[in-house]
C-alpha positions as CSV (number, residue, x, y, z in Angstrom):
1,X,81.2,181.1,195.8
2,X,84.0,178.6,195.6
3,X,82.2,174.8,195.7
4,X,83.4,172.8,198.1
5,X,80.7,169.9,199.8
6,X,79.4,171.1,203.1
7,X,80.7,169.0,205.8
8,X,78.5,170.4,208.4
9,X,74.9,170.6,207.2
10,X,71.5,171.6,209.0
11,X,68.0,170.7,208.5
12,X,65.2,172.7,208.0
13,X,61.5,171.0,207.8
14,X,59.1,173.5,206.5
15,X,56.2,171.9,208.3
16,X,52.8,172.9,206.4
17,X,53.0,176.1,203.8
18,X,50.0,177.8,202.8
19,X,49.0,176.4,199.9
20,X,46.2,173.7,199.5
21,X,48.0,170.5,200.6
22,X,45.8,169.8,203.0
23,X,43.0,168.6,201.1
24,X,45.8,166.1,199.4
25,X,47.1,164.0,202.7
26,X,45.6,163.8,206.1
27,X,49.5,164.6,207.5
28,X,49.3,168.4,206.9
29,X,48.7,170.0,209.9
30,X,46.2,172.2,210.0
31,X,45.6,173.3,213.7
32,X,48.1,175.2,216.2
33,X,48.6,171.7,218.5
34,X,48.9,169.7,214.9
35,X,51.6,172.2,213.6
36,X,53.6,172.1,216.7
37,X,53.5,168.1,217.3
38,X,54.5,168.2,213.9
39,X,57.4,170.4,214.2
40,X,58.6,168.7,217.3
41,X,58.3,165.5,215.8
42,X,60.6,166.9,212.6
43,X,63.1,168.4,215.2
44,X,63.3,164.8,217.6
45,X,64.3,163.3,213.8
46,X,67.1,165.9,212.8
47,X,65.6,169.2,212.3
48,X,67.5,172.1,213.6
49,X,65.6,174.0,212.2
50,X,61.9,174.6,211.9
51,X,59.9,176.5,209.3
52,X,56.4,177.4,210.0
53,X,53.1,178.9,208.6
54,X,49.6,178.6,210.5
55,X,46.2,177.8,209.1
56,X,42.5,178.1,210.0
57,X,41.9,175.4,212.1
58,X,38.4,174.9,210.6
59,X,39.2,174.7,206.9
60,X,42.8,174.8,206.5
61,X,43.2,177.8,204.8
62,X,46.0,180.5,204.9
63,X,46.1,182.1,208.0
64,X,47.9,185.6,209.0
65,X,45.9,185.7,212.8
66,X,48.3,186.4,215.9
67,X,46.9,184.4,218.2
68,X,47.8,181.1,216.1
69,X,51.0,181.8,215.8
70,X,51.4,182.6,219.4
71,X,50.1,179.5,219.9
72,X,52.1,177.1,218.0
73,X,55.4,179.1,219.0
74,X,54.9,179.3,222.7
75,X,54.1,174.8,222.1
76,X,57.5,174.5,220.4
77,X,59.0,176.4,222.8
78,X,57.6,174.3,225.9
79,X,58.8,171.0,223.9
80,X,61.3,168.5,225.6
81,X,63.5,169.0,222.5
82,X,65.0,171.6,221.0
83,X,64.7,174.0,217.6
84,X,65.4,177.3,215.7
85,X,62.0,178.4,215.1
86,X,61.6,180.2,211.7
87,X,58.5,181.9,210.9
88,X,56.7,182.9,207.3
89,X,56.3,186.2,206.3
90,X,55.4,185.7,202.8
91,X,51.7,186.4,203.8
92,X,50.3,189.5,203.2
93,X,51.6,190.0,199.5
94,X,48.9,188.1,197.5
95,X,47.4,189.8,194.8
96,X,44.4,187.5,192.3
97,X,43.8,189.4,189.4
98,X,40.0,190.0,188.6
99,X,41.0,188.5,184.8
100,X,42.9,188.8,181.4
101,X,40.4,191.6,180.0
102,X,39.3,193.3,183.5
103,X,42.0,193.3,185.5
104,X,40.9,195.5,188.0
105,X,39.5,195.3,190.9
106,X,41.6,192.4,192.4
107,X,39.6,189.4,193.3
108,X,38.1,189.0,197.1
109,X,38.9,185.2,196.8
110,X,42.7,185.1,197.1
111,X,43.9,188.2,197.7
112,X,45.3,189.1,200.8
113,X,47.2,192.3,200.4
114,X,48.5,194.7,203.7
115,X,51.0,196.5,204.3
116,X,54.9,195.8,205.5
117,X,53.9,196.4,209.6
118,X,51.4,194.1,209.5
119,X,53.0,191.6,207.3
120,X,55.4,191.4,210.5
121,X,53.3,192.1,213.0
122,X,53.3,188.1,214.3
123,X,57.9,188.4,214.1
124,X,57.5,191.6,216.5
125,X,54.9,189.4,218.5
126,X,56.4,185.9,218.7
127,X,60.1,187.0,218.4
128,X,61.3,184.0,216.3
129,X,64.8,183.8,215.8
130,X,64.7,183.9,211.8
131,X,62.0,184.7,209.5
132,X,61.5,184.5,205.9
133,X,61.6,187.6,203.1
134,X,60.6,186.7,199.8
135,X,63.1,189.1,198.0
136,X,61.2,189.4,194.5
137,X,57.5,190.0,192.6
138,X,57.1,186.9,190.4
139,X,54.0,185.1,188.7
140,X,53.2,181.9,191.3
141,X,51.7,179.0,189.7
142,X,48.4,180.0,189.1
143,X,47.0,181.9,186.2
144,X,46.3,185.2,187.9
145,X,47.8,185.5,191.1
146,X,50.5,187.1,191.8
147,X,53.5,187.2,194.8
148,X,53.9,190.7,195.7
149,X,57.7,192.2,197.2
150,X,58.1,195.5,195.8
151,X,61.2,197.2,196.8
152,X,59.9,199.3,198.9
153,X,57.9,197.0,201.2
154,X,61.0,194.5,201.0
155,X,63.0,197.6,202.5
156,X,61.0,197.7,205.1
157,X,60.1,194.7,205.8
158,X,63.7,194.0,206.0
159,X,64.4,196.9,208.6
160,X,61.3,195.7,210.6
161,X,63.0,192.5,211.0
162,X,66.9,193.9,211.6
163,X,65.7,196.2,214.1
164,X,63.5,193.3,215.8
165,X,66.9,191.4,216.4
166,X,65.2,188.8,214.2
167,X,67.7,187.2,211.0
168,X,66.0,187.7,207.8
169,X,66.3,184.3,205.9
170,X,66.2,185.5,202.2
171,X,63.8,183.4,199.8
172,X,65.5,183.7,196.8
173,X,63.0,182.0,193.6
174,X,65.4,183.5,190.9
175,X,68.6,184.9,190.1
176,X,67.5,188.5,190.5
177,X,66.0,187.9,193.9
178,X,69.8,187.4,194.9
179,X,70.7,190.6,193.0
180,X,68.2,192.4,195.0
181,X,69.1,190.8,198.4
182,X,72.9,191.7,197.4
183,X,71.4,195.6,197.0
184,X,69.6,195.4,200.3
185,X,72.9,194.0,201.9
186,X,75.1,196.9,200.2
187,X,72.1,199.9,201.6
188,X,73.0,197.6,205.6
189,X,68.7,196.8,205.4
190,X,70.1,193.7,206.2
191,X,73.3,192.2,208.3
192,X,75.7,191.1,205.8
193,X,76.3,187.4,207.1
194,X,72.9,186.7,205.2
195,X,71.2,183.6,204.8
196,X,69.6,182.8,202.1
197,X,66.9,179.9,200.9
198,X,67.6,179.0,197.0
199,X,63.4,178.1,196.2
200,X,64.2,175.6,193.2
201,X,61.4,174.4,190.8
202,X,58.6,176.7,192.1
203,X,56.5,177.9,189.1
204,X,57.4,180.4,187.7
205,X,61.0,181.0,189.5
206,X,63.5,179.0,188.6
207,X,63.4,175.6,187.7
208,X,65.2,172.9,189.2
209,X,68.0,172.2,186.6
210,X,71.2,171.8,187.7
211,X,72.5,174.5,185.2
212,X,69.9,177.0,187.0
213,X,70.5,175.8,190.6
214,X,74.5,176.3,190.2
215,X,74.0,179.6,188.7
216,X,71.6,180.6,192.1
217,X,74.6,178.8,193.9
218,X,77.2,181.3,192.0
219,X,75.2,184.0,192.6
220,X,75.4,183.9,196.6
221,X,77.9,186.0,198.6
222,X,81.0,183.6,200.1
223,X,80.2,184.8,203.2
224,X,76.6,184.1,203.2
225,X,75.0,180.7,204.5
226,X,72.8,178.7,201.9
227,X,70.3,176.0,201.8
228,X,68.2,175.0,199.0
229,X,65.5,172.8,198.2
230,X,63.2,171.6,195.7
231,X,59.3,170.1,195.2
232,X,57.8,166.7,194.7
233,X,59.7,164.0,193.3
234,X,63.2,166.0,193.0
235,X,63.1,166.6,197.0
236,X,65.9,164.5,197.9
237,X,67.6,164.7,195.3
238,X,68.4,168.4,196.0
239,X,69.6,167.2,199.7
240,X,71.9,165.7,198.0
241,X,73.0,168.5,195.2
242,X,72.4,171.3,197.6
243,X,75.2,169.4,200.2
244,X,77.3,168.8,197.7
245,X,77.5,172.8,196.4
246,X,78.1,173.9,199.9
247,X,74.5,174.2,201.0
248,X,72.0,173.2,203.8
249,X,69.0,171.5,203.1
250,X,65.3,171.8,203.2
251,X,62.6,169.4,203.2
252,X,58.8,169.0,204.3
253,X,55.3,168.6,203.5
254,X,55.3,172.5,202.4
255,X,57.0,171.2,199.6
256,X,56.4,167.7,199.1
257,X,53.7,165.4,200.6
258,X,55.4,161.8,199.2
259,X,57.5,159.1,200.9
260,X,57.9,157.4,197.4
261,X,55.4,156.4,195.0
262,X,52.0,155.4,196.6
263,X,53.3,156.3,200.8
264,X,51.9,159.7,201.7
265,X,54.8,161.0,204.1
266,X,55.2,163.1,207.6
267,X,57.3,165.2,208.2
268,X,59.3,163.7,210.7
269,X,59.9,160.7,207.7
270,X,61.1,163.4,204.9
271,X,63.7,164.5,207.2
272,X,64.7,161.4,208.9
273,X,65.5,160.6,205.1
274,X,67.3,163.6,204.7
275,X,69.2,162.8,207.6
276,X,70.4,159.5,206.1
277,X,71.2,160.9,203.1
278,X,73.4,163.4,204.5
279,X,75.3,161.3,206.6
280,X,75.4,158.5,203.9
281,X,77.7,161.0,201.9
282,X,80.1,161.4,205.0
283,X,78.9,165.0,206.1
284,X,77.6,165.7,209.6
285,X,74.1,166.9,210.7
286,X,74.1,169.5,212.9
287,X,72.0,170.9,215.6
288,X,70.1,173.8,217.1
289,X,72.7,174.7,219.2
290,X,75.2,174.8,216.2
291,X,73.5,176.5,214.0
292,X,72.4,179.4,216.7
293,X,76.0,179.9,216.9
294,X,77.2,179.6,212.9
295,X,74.0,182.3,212.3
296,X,74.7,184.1,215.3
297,X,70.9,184.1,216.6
298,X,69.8,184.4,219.8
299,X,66.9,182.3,221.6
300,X,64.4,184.5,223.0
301,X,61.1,184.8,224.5
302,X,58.4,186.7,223.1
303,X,57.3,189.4,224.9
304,X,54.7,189.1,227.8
């Protein structure tokens, strides 16, 4: 991919994850009403787009339940403002290891492991228009747990969501993720205008060097459509390198719960920063509208 600075660049907030921010800032939404408020506050700031997981209500935790995403779709929907709504479907593929010596059986606590229909069933219910695909199997921060996307279940997954009419945005958290997504573009499981999400600094995928990040940047398909983003502290600074490589941006308490040192942020502050940034190095921040048309997606309803 030639590198020329994106002139044209869209947001995407990733509004709450499923990891355990919650318990580290009151901002992380937690229930369906919180998420979508959230998420409509993000999109009133800049947001085009809109990246979303749900959670227990109660405690926060991970949630795969229908009914919750239902509900926080069908509120961002009805908002006065407009957004490309971009579910998870990286649930489903968690496997915690009982330990180093015993392996086997997989521990209850952590483990949530299903199979590719269901790990789509809330796409085929909510009809977003994109949704994610982690294209890879890698070790994921902690000691024994493991992020699950064999080829086979990617396959799938991946025709589950072409068939829906929904775009797959690739997760890509390493180089071979790319090679893989490439593979899955070659067999037509996926449209070959791909997008594709370059997951910098997430352990234990690729770290959030500049050497690595250009050769993920090298590695994607001229006529695909990139953004990129990074955690923590290096946040911002990867709206910046990701603009300047060609790239969209990502930002959001999924991946980083700070202002700057000491301010606990919302979301609706990381990408009003973002925005600022972006135009503060002459390049444009598009909309919803825009981007539906540069992706080619379609705004639906889900089904009654």
């Amino acid at each position: 991919m030639p590198l020329e600075m994106n002139h044209d660049v869209f947001i995407t907030c990733a509004v709450t994850g499923s990891g355990g921010t919650q318990d580290r800032s009151p901002h992380v939404p937690r229930s369906p009403a919180q998420i979508a408020d959230s998420a409509i506050a993000a999109a009133k700031a800049g947001a085009a787009i809109v990246h979303c997981h749900v959670r227990d209500p109660e405690t926060g935790a991970p949630s795969r339940d229908l009914a919750l995403y239902r509900e926080v779709t069908d509120r961002i929907r009805d908002a006065d403002v407009d957004a490309v709504l971009n579910l998870t479907a990286g649930m489903g593929g968690d496997m915690v290891f009982g330990g180093v010596e015993i392996p086997l059986p997989l521990a209850e606590a952590g483990t949530d492991l299903v199979g590719a229909t269901e790990r789509v069933a809330h796409v085929a219910e909510c009809l977003p228009e994109i949704c994610t695909l982690d294209c890879g199997t890698m070790n994921f921060a902690e000691a024994d747990y493991v992020m699950t996307n064999t080829p086979g279940a990617l396959r799938a997954m991946g025709q589950l969501m072409t068939d829906l009419g929904v775009k797959p945005e690739i997760e890509a958290f390493d180089t071979g993720h790319l090679w893989f997504a490439k593979q899955l573009v070659k067999e037509g499981v996926l449209e070959p205008n791909a997008l594709v999400q370059l997951c910098m600094g997430v352990p234990w995928g690729a770290p959030d060097d500049l050497n690595t990040f250009m050769a993920m940047v090298n590695n994607v398909p001229d006529d695909w459509t990139f953004s990129a983003f990074s955690l923590g502290r290096n946040e911002m600074a990867y709206v910046a390198a990701s603009v300047l490589a060609g790239g969209n941006v990502r930002v959001g308490l999924e991946d980083n719960l700070w202002l700057e040192k000491g301010v606990l942020a919302e979301n609706w502050q990381l990408v009003e920063r973002a925005a600022n940034i972006i135009e503060n190095m002459g390049a444009r921040v598009i909309g919803p509208q825009e981007v539906r048309e540069k992706l080619g997606l379609t705004k639906r309803a889900p089904k009654s």
